[in-house]
C-alpha positions as a Markdown table, in Angstrom:
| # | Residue | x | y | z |
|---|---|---|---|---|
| 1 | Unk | 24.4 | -3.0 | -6.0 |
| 2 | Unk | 21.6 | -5.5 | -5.4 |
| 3 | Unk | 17.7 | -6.1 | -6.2 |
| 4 | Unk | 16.0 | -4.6 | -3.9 |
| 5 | Unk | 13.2 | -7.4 | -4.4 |
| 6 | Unk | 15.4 | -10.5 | -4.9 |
| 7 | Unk | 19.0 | -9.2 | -4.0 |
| 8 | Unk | 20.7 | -10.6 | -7.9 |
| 9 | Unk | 23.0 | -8.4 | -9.3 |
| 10 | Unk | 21.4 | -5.1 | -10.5 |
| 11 | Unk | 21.2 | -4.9 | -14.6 |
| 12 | Unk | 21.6 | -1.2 | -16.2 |
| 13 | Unk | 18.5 | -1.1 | -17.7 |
| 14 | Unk | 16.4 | -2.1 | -15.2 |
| 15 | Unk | 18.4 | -0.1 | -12.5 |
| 16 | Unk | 18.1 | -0.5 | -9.3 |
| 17 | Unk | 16.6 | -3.9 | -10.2 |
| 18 | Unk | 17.8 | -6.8 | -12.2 |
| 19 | Unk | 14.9 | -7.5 | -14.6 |
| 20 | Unk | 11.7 | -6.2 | -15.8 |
| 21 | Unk | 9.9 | -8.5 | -13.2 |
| 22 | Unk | 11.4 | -7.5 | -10.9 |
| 23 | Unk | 10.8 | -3.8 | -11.8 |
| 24 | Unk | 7.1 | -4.4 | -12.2 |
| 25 | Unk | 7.0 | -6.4 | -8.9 |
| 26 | Unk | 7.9 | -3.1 | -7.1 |
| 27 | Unk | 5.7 | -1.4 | -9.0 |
| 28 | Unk | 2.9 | -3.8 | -7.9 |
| 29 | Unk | 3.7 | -3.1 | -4.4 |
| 30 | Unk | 3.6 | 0.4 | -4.3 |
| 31 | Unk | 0.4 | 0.2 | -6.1 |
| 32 | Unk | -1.4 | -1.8 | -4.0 |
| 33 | Unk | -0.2 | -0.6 | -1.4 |
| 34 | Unk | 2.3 | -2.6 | 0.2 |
| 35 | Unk | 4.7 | 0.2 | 0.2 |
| 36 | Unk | 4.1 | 4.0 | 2.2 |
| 37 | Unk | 5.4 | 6.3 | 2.9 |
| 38 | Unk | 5.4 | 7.5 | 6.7 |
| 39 | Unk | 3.6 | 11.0 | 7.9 |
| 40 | Unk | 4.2 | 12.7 | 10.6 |
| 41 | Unk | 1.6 | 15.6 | 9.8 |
| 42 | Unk | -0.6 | 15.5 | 12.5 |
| 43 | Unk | -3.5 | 16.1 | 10.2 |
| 44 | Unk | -3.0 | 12.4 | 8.3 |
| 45 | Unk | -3.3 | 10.9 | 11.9 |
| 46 | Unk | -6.4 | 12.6 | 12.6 |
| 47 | Unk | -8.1 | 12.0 | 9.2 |
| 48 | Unk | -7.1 | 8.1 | 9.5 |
| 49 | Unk | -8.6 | 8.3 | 13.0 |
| 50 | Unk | -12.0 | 9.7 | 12.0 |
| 51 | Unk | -12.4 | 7.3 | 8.8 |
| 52 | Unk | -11.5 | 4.3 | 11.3 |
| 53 | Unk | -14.3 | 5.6 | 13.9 |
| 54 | Unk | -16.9 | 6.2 | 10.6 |
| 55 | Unk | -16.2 | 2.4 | 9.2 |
| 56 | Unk | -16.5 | 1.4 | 12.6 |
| 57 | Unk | -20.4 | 2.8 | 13.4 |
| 58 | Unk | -21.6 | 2.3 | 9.8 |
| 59 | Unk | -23.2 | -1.7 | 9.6 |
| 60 | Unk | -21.2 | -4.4 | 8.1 |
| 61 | Unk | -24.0 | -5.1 | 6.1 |
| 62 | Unk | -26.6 | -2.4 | 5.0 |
| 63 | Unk | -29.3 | -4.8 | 3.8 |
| 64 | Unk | -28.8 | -6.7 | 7.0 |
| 65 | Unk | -30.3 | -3.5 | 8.8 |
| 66 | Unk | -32.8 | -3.4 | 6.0 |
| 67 | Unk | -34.2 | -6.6 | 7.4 |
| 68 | Unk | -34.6 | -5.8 | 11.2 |
């Protein structure tokens, strides 16, 4: 079995990866959000939808309205 991040040989303790690092280098991702997990509950897509429309109305910049 390989790394999943860097594809070296897996080591027991840090199964499935091959070092601490690399472990922690997941870990970052999922964190941040470089990993998700996919939805197909129709209520996620609308939520996302309306958040999208709502950051999309509301001013880049709410002191730059302040000065019109």
């Amino acid at each position: 079995m390989s790394c999943p991040v860097c594809e070296k040989e897996t080591v027991a303790a840090y199964k499935p990866f091959c070092s601490k690092r690399c472990a922690d280098v997941d870990l970052a991702k999922w964190l941040n959000g470089s990993y998700a997990l996919p939805s197909s509950d129709p209520d996620d897509a609308e939520a996302l939808f309306e958040a999208m429309e709502q950051a999309h109305s509301q001013p880049d910049d709410p002191l730059d309205e302040k000065l019109h």
